[in-house]
N, C-alpha and C positions, 0 to 999 in steps of 0.2 A: 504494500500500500504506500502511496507517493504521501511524503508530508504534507501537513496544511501548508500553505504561502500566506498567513493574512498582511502582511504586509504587500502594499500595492506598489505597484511601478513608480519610479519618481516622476515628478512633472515633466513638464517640456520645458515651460518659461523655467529661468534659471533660480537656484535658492541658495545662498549663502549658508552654508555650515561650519564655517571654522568658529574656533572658539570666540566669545567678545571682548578678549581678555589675554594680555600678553607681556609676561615678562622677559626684564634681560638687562644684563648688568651691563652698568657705562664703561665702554668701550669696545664692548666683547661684538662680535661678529651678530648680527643681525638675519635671522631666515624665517621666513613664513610664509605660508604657500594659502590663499583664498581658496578655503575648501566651497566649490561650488558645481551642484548636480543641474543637470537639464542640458540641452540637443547643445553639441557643438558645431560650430565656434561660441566660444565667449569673450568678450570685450569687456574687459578689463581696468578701472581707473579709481584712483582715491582722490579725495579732498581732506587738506589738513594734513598733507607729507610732510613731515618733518627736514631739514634739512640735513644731510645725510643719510638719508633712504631711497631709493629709487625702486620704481618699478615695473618690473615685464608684465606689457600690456595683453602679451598672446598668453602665457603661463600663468599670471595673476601668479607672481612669486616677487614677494615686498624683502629687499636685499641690503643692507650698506652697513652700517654702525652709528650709535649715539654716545655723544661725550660726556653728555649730562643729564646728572639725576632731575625726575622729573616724571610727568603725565603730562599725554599727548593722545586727544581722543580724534579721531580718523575716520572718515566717512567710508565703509567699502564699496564700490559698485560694481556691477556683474550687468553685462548686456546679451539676447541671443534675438535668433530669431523670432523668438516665441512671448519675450517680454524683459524685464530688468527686474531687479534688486538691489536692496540696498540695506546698507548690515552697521552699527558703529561696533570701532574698535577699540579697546582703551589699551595703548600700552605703555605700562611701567616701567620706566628706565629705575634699577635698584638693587636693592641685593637676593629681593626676589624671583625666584623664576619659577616654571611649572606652574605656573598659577592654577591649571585646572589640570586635573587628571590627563597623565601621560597615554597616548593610544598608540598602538604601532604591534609589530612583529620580533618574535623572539625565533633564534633556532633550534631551541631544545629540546621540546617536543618533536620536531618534526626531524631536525636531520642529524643532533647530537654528533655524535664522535667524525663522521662524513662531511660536518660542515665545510665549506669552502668557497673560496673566492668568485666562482663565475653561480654557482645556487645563491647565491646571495644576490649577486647582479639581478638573477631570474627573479628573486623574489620580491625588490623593489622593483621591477621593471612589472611586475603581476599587481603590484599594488598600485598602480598607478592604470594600468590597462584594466582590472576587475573593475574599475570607479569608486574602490576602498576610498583611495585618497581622498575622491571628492564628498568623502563626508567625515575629515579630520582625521583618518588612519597614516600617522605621519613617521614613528620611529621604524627604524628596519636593525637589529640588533642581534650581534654576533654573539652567542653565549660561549661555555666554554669550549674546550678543542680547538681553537686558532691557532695555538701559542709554537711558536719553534724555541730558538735558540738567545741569550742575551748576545746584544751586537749595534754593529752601527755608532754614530757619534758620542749618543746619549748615553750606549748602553744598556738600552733597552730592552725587553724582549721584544723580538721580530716574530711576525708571520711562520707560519711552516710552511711546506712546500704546497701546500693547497692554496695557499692564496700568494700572489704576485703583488701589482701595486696595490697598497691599498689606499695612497692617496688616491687614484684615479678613481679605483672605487668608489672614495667619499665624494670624489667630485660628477661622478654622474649620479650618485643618489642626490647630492643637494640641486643639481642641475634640474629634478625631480620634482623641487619643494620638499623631500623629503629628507629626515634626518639620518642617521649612523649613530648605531652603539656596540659596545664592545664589553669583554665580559675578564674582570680578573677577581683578585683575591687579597687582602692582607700577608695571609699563608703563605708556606715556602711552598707550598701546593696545592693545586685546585681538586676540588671533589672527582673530577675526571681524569686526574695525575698528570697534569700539566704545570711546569713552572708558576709562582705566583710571586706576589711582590714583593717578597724580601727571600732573604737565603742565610744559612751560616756560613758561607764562604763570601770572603770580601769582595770578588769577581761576578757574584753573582752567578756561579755555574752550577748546576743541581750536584746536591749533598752528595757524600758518599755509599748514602743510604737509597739511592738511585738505582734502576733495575738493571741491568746489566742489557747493552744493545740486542740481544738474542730473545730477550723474556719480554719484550718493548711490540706492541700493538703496532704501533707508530713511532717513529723516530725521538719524535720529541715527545711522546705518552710516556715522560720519563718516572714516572712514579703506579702506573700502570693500574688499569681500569678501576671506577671505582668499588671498592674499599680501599684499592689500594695505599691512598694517602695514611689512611688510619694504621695500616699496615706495616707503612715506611717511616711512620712519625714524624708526618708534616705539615697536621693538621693542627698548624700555631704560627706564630709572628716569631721570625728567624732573629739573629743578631746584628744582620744589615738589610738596611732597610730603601729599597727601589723603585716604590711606587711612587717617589718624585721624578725620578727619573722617567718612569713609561707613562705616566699622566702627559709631561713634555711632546712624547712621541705622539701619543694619540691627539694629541693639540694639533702638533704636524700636520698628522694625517686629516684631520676633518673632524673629530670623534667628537657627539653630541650629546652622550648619555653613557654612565659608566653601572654597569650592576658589579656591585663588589660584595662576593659572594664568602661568607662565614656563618660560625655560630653566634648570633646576635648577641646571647649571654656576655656574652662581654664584649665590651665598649671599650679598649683600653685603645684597639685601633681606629676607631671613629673619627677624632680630632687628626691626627696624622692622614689619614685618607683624603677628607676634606678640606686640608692646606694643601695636598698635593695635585686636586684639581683646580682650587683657586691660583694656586702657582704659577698655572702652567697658560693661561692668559685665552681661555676658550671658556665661555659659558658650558659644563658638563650634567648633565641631570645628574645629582648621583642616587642611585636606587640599591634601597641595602637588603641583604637577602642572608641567611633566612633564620625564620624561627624567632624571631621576635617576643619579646618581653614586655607586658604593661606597665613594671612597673620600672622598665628601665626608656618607658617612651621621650621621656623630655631630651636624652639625650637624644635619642632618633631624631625627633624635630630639631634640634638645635642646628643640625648638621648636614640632612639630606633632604631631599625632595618625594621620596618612597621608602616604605620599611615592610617588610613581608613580617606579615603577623602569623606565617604558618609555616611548616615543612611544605615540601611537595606537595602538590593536589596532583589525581589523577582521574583519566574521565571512567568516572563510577559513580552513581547517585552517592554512595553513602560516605564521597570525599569531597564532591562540589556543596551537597546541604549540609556535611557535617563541619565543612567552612564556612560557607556562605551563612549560617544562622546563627553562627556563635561567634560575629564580629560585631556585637552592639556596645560590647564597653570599649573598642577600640575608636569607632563611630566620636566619641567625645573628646577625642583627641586630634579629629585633619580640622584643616586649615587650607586656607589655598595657596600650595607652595609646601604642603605636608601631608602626603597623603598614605593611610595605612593600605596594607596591599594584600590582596585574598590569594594572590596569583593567578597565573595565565589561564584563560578562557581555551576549556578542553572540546573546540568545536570544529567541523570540518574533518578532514584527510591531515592525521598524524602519525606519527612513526613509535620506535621503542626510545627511551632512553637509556643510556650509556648503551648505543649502538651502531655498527656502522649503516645509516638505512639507506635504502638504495629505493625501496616502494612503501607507501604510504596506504593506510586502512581506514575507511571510517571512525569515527567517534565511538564508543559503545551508549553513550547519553546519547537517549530518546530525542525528537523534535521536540516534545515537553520539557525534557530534564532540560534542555538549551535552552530553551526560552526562559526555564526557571533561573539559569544561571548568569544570563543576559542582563534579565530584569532587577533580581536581585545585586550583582555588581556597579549597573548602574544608579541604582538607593543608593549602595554604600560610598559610591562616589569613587569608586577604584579605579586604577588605571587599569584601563582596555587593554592587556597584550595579548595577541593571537599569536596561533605555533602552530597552527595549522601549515601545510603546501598552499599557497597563495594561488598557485596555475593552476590547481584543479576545483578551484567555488563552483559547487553547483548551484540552483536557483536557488534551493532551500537556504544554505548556509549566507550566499551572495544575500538575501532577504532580510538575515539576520542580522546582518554585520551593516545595513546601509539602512535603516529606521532612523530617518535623521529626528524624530520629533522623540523616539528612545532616548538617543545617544544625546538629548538638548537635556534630560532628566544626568547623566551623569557627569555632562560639563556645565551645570548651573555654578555661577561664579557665584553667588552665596555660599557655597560650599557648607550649607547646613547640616549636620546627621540627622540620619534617618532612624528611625526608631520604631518598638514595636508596639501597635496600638492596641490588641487585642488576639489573644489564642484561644482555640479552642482544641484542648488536650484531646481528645475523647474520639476526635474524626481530623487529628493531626492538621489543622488549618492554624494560620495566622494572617494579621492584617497588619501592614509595616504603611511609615509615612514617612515622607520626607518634604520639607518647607524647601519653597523654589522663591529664588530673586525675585518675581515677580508678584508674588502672595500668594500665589497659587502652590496646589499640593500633590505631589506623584503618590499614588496609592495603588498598593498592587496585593494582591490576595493570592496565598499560597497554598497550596495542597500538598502537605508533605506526604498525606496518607495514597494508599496502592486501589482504590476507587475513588469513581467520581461523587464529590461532594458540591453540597451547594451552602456558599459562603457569604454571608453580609457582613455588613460594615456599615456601625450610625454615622453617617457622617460630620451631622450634628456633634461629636463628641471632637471634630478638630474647630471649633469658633462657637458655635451655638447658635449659628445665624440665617436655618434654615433652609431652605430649596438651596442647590448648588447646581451649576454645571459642568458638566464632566465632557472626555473627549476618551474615546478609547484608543491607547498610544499605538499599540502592536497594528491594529486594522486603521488607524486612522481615519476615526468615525465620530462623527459627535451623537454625543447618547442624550437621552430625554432627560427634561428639571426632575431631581429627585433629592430628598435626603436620607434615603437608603438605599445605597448600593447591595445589589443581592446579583450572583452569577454563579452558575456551576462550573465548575473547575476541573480538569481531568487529573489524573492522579501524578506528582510529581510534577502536574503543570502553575499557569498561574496566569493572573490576568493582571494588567497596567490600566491605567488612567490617569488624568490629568484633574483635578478640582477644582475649581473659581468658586468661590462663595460670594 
């Protein structure tokens, strides 16, 4: 049986998607691409350019650098055949960045140890052909398995032999509008047994405790598949330390976004991490990973722009709901520019992890369990990463990932949490809410239980102010004056809305 589609075709006339909302520090390099759906060609043009920005009229890609701190709000416009648009923009020149939930692509699900220099190319070049991009799908991020050898001026570590330049790389993905991120470690080794940023040898070359060339997956898989780290005892912060040094390199190269991959329990490498992307004179997201701690979150904020509040998810109901509903005291902690992370969205054509993959399999989550895990993500205000194969979206998944009136519910720049309004133990339902810039409310109704249940929700109980108007988000419908929402729900599914009182 083929999935439901409720999400409908985008328009023809053109509609602005990017976020409204855009930080970046003075001086740092400047990229934003006007995420915008409908028939091409689109025509292109802002009022209120700052001086020191410029912009591609054909790409709608807004480019330069600003020297000073400051706000600066910006008219976007979008022309086609079919009609215009028009979008404001506020950007923060500051110490802020990320303002709103990061969205993009990871390789770890999908092609783990195999990654490499021209799949990557494929994958931003699919994210831009799919029309991801044109509704805000903007990092393309190298997880681990990259890493070759220390080398070169800085001393840094270099590429392995699967990837060549990776400046050029960076330079047709920004050519794109889209960003580049890259994947290391505090550790003298990464979860995958790859060099990480620091070492006991003052050169920098893997410890003694390094697997012998013979027993090596890959060349430089120098500590050898994971457990191996644990194995080799390199799962710690060495005696010298070189993540100022490759923060440098990746500046080089273009690098937009760094996941720096440890046991969050301790913090002792945080502040060190985070001078070494400041250092290195490139705006970097930094996104901290994994396993997170509440009550060590002020340091997380202090310091990064993402913090995984979990181990691994993987695609199985009982790891997306057993995340996804036990993030509400983390919820009191984002901000915009601090966003706690449930992890990557297990949807589409994925692969194994720590594998070399070569073909990719379905999702095992239902068109329900996705939609649950969609809706729920974007409450929590999380960053959007897919890991899925980009080349192969079919309609279903393409449907999912391109709801731009969804995806407006998890870049609302209020950056309010969302919270749970009411459960019902008994037939496994809950009703969550989240307050939007606008005053208006995202309400979505959950069916954790294995049949279909029929769920309401007073709505009365978010103002007291009577009749409301709702819009249904997934179908893009508006629904009749009411102050009780009541819907059946399929099991592990879930329904969205929008509320005006």
């Amino acid at each position: 049986m083929q999935p439901q589609l409720p999400t409908p075709a985008p328009e023809k006339s053109p509609r602005i998607n990017s976020p409204s909302r855009f930080g970046v520090r003075p001086g740092a390099p400047f990229l934003y691409r006007i995420a915008v759906s409908g028939l091409r060609p689109v025509v292109f043009s802002v009022e209120g350019l700052p001086a020191g920005l410029s912009l591609d009229r054909e790409k709608g890609i807004i480019s330069g650098s600003l020297s000073e701190a400051g706000e600066f709000v910006l008219t976007l416009m979008a022309k086609n055949s079919a009609g215009e648009a028009r979008k404001n923009l506020t950007v923060s020149v500051g110490e802020r960045i990320a303002l709103t939930p990061p969205m993009g692509w990871n390789s770890w699900y999908c092609l783990s140890e195999s990654v490499g220099e021209e799949q990557i190319r494929r994958q931003a070049r699919a994210m831009q052909e799919s029309g991801l991009a044109d509704f805000g799908w903007t990092y393309i991020c190298i997880d681990d398995c990259w890493q070759g050898r220390r080398g070169g001026p800085l001393n840094a570590i270099q590429p392995n032999e699967r990837f060549g330049d990776m400046k050029a790389m960076a330079d047709e993905i920004h050519g794109l509008g889209l960003k580049l991120g890259i994947y290391s470690t505090p550790w003298i080794g990464t979860y995958a047994g790859f060099s990480g940023g620091s070492s006991d040898n003052a050169n920098g070359e893997p410890d003694e405790v390094a697997l012998p060339p013979e027993q090596r997956l890959q060349d430089s898989q120098v500590y050898g598949r994971y457990p191996g780290l644990h194995e080799c005892k390199v799962d710690r912060v060495g005696r010298y330390w070189f993540m100022d040094r490759d923060a440098k390199q990746w500046a080089e190269w273009g690098v937009d976004f760094v996941k720096a991959d440890w046991l969050l329990a301790d913090v002792s490498p945080l502040a060190p991490v985070y001078q070494a992307l400041r250092d290195a004179g490139r705006d970097m997201v930094l996104s901290l990973s994994n396993s997170g701690r509440l009550p060590l979150v002020a340091e997380y904020q202090r310091y990064a722009q993402m913090w995984r509040t979990t181990g691994d998810i993987q695609d199985t109901w009982e790891s997306i709901s057993g995340i996804g509903f036990a993030q509400a005291e983390w919820q009191q902690h984002l901000s915009a520019g601090g966003w706690p992370d449930p992890d990557m969205l297990q949807v589409g054509h994925i692969g194994k992890t720590n594998a070399e993959n070569r073909e990719f399999v379905p999702t095992r989550l239902t068109p329900d369990e996705q939609y649950t895990q969609m809706t729920l993500w974007c409450l929590l205000s999380a960053p959007l990463i897919l890991s899925c194969d980009l080349t192969q979206l079919d309609d279903f998944t393409r449907g999912l990932l391109t709801n731009a009136e969804v995806l407006e519910i998890d870049q609302d720049i209020a950056a309010q949490p969302c919270r749970l309004l009411q459960r019902d133990e008994e037939h496994s339902t809950e009703v969550w809410v989240k307050s939007l810039a606008d005053g208006s409310y995202a309400v979505a109704l959950f069916n954790r239980g294995d049949k279909d249940e029929k769920i309401s929700a007073d709505l009365n109980r978010l103002s007291g102010k009577g009749i409301c108007r709702l819009r249904d988000l997934w179908r893009q419908q508006d629904l009749p004056l009411m102050t009780n929402l009541q819907q059946t729900v399929s099991p592990h599914g879930t329904f969205l809305c929008r509320v005006w009182l």
